[in-house]
Each structure stands twice: as C-alpha cells, then as structure tokens.
SELUM-677110 format. One record per atom (N, C-alpha, C): x, y, z; residue number from 1. Coordinates in steps of 0.05 Angstrom, whole numbers, plus 5000, padded with zeros to 4 digits. Layout:
BEGIN
+------+------+------+-----+
:   xx :   yy :   zz :   n :
+------+------+------+-----+
:    X :    Y :    Z : NUM :
...
+------+------+------+-----+
END
This chain:
BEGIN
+------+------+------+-----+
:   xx :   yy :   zz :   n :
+------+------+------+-----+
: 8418 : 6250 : 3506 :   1 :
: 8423 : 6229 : 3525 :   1 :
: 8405 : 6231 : 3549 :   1 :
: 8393 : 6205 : 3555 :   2 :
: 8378 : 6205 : 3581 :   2 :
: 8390 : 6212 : 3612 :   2 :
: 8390 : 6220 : 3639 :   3 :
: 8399 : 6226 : 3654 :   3 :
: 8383 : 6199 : 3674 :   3 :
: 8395 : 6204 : 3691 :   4 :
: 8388 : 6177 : 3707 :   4 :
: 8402 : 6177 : 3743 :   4 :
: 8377 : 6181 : 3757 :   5 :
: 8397 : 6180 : 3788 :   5 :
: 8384 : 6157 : 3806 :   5 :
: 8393 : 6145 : 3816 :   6 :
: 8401 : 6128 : 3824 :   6 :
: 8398 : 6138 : 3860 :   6 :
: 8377 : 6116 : 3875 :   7 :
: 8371 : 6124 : 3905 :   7 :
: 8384 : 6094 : 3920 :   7 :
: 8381 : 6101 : 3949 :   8 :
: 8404 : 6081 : 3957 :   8 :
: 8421 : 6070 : 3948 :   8 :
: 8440 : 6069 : 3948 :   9 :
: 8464 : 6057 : 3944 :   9 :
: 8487 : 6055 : 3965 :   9 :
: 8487 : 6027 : 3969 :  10 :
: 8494 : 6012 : 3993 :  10 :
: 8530 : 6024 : 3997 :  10 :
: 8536 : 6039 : 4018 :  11 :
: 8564 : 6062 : 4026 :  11 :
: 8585 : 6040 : 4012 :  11 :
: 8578 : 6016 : 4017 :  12 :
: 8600 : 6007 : 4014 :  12 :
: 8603 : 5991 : 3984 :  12 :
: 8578 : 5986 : 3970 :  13 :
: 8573 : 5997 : 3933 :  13 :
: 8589 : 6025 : 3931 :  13 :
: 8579 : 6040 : 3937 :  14 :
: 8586 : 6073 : 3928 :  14 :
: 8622 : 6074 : 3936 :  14 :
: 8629 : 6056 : 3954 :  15 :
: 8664 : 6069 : 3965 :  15 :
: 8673 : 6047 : 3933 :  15 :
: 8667 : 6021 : 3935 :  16 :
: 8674 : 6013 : 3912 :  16 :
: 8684 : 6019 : 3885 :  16 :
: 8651 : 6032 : 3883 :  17 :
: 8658 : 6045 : 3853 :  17 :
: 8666 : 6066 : 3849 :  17 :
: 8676 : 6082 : 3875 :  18 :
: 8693 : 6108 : 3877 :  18 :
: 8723 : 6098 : 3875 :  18 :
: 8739 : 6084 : 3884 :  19 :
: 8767 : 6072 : 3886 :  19 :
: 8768 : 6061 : 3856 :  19 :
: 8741 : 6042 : 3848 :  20 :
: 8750 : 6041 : 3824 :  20 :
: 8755 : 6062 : 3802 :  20 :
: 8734 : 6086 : 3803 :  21 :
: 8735 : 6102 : 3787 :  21 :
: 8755 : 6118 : 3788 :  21 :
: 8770 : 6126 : 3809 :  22 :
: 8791 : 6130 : 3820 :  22 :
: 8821 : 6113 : 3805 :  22 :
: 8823 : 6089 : 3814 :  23 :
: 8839 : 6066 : 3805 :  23 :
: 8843 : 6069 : 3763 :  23 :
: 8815 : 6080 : 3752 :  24 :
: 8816 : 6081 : 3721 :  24 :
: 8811 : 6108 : 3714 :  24 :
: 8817 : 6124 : 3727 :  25 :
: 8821 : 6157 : 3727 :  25 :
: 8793 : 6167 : 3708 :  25 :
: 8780 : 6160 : 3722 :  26 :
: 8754 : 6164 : 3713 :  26 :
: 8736 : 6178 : 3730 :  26 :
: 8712 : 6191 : 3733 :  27 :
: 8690 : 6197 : 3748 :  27 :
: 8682 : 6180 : 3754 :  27 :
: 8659 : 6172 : 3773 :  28 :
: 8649 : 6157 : 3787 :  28 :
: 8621 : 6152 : 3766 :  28 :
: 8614 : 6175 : 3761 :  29 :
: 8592 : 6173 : 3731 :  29 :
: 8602 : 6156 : 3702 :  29 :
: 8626 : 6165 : 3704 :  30 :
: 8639 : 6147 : 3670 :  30 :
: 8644 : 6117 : 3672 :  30 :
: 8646 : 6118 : 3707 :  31 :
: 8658 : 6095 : 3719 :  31 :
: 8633 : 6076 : 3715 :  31 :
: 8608 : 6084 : 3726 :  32 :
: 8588 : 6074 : 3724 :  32 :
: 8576 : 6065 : 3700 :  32 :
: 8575 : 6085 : 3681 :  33 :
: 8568 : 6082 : 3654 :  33 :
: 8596 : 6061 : 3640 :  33 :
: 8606 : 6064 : 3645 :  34 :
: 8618 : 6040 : 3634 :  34 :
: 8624 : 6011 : 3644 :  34 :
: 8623 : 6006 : 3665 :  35 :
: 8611 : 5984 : 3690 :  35 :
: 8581 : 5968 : 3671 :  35 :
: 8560 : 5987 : 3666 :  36 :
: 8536 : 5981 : 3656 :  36 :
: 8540 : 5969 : 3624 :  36 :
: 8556 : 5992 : 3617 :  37 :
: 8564 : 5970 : 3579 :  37 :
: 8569 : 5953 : 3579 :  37 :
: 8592 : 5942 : 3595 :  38 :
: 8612 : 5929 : 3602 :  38 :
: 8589 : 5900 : 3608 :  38 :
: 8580 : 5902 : 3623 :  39 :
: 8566 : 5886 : 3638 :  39 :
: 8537 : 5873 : 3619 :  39 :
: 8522 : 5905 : 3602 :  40 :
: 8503 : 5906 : 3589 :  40 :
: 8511 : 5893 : 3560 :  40 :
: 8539 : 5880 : 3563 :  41 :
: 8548 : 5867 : 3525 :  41 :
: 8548 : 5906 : 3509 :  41 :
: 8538 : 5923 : 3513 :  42 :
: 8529 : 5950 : 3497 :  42 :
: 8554 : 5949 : 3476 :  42 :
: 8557 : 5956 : 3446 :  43 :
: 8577 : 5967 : 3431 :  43 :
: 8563 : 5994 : 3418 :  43 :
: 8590 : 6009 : 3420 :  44 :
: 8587 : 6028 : 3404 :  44 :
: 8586 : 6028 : 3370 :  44 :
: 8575 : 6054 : 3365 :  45 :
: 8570 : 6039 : 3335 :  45 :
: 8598 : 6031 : 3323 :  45 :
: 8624 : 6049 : 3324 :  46 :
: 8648 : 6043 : 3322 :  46 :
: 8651 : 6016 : 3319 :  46 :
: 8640 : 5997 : 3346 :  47 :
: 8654 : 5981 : 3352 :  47 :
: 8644 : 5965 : 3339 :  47 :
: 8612 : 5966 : 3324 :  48 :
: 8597 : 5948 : 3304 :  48 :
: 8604 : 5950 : 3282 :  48 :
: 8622 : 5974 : 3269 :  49 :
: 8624 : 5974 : 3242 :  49 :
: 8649 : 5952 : 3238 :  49 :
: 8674 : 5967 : 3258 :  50 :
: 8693 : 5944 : 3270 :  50 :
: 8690 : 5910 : 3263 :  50 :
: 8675 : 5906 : 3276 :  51 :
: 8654 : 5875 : 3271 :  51 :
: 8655 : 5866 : 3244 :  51 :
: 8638 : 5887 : 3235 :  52 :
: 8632 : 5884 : 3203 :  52 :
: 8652 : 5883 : 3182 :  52 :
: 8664 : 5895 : 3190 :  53 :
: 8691 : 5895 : 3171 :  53 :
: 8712 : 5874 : 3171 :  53 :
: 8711 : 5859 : 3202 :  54 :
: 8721 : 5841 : 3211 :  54 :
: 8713 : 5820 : 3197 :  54 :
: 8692 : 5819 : 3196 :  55 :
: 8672 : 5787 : 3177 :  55 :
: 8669 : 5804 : 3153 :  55 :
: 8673 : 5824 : 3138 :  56 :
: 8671 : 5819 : 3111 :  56 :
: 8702 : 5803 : 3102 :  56 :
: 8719 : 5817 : 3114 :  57 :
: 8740 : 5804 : 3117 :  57 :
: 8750 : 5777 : 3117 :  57 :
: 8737 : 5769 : 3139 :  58 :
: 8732 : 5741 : 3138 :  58 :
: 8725 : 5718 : 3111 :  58 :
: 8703 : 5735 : 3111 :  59 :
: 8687 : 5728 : 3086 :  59 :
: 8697 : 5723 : 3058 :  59 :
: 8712 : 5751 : 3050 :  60 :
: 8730 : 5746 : 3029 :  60 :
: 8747 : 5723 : 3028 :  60 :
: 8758 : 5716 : 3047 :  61 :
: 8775 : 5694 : 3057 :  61 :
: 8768 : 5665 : 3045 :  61 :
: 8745 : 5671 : 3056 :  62 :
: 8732 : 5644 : 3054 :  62 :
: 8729 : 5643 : 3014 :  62 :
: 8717 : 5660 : 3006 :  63 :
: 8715 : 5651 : 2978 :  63 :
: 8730 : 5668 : 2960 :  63 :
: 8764 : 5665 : 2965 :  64 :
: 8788 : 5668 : 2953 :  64 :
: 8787 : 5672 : 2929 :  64 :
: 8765 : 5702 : 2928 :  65 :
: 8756 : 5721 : 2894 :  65 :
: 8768 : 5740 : 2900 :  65 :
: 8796 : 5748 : 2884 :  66 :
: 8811 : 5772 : 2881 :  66 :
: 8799 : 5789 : 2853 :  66 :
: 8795 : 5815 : 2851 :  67 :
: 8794 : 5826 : 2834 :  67 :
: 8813 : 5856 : 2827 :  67 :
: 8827 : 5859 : 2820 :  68 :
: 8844 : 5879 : 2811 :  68 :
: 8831 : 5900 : 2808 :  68 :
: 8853 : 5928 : 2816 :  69 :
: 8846 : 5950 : 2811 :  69 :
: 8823 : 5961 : 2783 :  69 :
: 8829 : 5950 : 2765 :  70 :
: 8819 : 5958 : 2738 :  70 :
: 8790 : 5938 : 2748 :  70 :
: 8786 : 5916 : 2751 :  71 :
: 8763 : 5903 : 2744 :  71 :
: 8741 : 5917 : 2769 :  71 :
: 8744 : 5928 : 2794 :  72 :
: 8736 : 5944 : 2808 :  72 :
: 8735 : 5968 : 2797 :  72 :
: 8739 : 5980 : 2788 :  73 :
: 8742 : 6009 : 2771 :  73 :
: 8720 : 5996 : 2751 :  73 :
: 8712 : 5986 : 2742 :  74 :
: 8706 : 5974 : 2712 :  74 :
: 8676 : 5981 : 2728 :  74 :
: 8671 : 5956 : 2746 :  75 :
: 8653 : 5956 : 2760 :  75 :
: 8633 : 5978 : 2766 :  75 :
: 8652 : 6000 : 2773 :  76 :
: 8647 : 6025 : 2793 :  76 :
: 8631 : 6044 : 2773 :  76 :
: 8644 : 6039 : 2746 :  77 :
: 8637 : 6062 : 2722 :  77 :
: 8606 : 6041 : 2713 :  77 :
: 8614 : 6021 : 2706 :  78 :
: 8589 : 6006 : 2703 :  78 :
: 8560 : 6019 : 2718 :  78 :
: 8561 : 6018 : 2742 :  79 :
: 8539 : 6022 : 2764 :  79 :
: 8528 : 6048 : 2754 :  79 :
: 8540 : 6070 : 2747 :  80 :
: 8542 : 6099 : 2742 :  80 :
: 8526 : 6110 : 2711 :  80 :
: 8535 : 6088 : 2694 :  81 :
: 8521 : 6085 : 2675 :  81 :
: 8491 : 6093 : 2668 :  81 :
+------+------+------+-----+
END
C-alpha cells in the first residue's frame, strides 16, 4: 500500500475530520481513507464479486432455465472428460 501525507490542511478541515473520526470510532487516517472511497465511488473486490453475483442472479431470472441437481452433475463430469 502507498503512504501518502498530506500539507496544509485548513484547522478547521482537520477539527472536522477529527469529530468525525471520533463520532465513527475510527482514526482520523481510516476516517480519511474512507471519506476518499466513499467519495472516490472505490469498491472493494468483495464488493465487486457481490455485484456479480447480484446480476448473475438477476440474469437467471430473466431467462427462467432451471436445471436440476443431476443435469448440473451431468454437465460437470462431461467437461472432465
């Protein structure tokens, strides 16, 4: 991970994001770094796989193809072949 410091910062920026970090029992660094995600759209990969699973999900939905334990099994041994 990159390190990163940060010059001026206006007392009354810095009391801010101290109360807040304070207020979400956080450091003033976690506070920040997550202020920046937050702000920067950023996801963790977690939160992308999340996503993905969400719209395969979806997906299935949409074209209402069930396949049973055995015909997925069938499949699985097929590939292996």
């Amino acid at each position: 991970m990159a390190n990163l410091t940060i010059k001026n910062i206006p007392t009354e920026l810095y009391e801010m994001l101290k109360h807040k970090a304070k207020t979400n029992h956080r450091s003033i660094n976690s506070e920040v770094i997550f202020t920046l995600k937050k702000v920067l759209g950023f996801r963790e990969k977690a939160e992308s796989d999340e996503v993905l699973r969400q719209q395969a999900s979806e997906f299935r939905k949409k074209i209402k193809v069930s396949l049973s334990e055995e015909e997925i099994n069938e499949a699985k041994r097929a590939g292996r072949e």
